[in-house]
N, C-alpha and C positions, 0 to 999 in steps of 0.2 A: 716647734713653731712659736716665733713671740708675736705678741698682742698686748697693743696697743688703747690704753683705757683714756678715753675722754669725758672727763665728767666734771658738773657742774653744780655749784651751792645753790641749791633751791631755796626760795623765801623761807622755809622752815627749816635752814642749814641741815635739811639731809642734801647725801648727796644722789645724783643723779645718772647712769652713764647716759653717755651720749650715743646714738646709734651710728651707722656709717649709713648711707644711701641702700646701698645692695641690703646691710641689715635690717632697716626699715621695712625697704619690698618683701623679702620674706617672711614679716613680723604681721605687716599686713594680709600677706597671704594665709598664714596661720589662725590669724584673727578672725580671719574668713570661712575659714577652712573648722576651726575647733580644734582640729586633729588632724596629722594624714601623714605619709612617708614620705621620702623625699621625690619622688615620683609625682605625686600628690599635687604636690610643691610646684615642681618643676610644667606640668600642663598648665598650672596657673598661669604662667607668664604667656607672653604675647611670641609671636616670631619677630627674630630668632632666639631660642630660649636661651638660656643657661645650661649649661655641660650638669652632667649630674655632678660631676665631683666638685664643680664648684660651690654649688646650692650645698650640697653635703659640707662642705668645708665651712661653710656661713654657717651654717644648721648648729654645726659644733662648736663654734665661735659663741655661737647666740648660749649655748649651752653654757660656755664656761661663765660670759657674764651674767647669768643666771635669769635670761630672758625665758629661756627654754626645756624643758625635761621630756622625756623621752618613756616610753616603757618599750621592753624586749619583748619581740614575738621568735624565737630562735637568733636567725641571723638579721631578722626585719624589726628595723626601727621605727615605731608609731610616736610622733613627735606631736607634741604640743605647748601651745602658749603657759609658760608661770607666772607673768605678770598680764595683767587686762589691760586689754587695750584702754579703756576710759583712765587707769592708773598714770598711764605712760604719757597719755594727750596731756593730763591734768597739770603731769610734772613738765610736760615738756611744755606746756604753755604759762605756768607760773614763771618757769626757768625764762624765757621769752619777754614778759613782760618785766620781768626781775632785773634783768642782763641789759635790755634794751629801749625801755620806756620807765625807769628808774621807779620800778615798782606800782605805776602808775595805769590801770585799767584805761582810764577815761583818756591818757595819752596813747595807750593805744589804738582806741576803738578812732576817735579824731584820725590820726593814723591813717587807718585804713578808710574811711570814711573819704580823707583828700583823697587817697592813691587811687581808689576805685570810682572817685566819681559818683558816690550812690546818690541815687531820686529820692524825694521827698517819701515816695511810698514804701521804699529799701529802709529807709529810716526809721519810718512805721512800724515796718515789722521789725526790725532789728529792737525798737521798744517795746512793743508787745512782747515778744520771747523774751526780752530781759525782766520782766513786771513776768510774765508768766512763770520764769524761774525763780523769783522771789518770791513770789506766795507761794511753791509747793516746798 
């Protein structure tokens, strides 16, 4: 099997991989989950699911890029997250601002701010939470 690595110099030139869509979803689900086999996994989703062996084949993808480890119960594999989810947001939203608002916070927050349209009161709190996470 070849596999394909997308990754990205984060602000602090580590690097980064990149996830695919499908490996997201299942990362997510992990995240959610704590723990679980690929079964687990696979009720998570919505109709129509995923095939087990495809989720299994993601499963061991996530592995190799060292998203994921695993412990043996005989032939049943208990899979869980090695990287946190807050780890991966962090990178992947430095990577984000890094890549595409040229390192610039305050370009992106404007940003979204036009795209979404926000009210006077969206703003509000958007400052409050950000004054709230600078004093803790």
């Amino acid at each position: 099997m070849t596999i394909f690595l997308v990754v990205c110099l984060c602000k602090n030139n580590s690097l980064m991989i990149q996830l695919t869509k499908a490996e997201e979803q299942i990362m997510q689900i992990l995240w959610s989950l704590g723990e679980g086999i690929v079964q687990d996994v696979r009720q998570a989703f919505s109709d129509p699911k995923p095939s087990r062996n495809t989720i299994s084949t993601v499963i061991r993808i996530l592995e190799q890029k060292g998203f994921v480890e695993h412990k043996a119960y005989g032939r049943t594999y208990l899979y869980f997250p090695k990287i946190a989810k807050e780890e991966y947001t962090k990178r992947q939203m430095s990577s984000m601002i890094h890549n595409y608002f040229n390192g610039s916070f305050a370009s992106m927050a404007s940003f979204f701010v036009k795209e979404n349209d926000l009210s006077m009161s969206e703003l509000d709190e958007l400052l409050n939470q950000i004054k709230k996470n600078v004093e803790h």
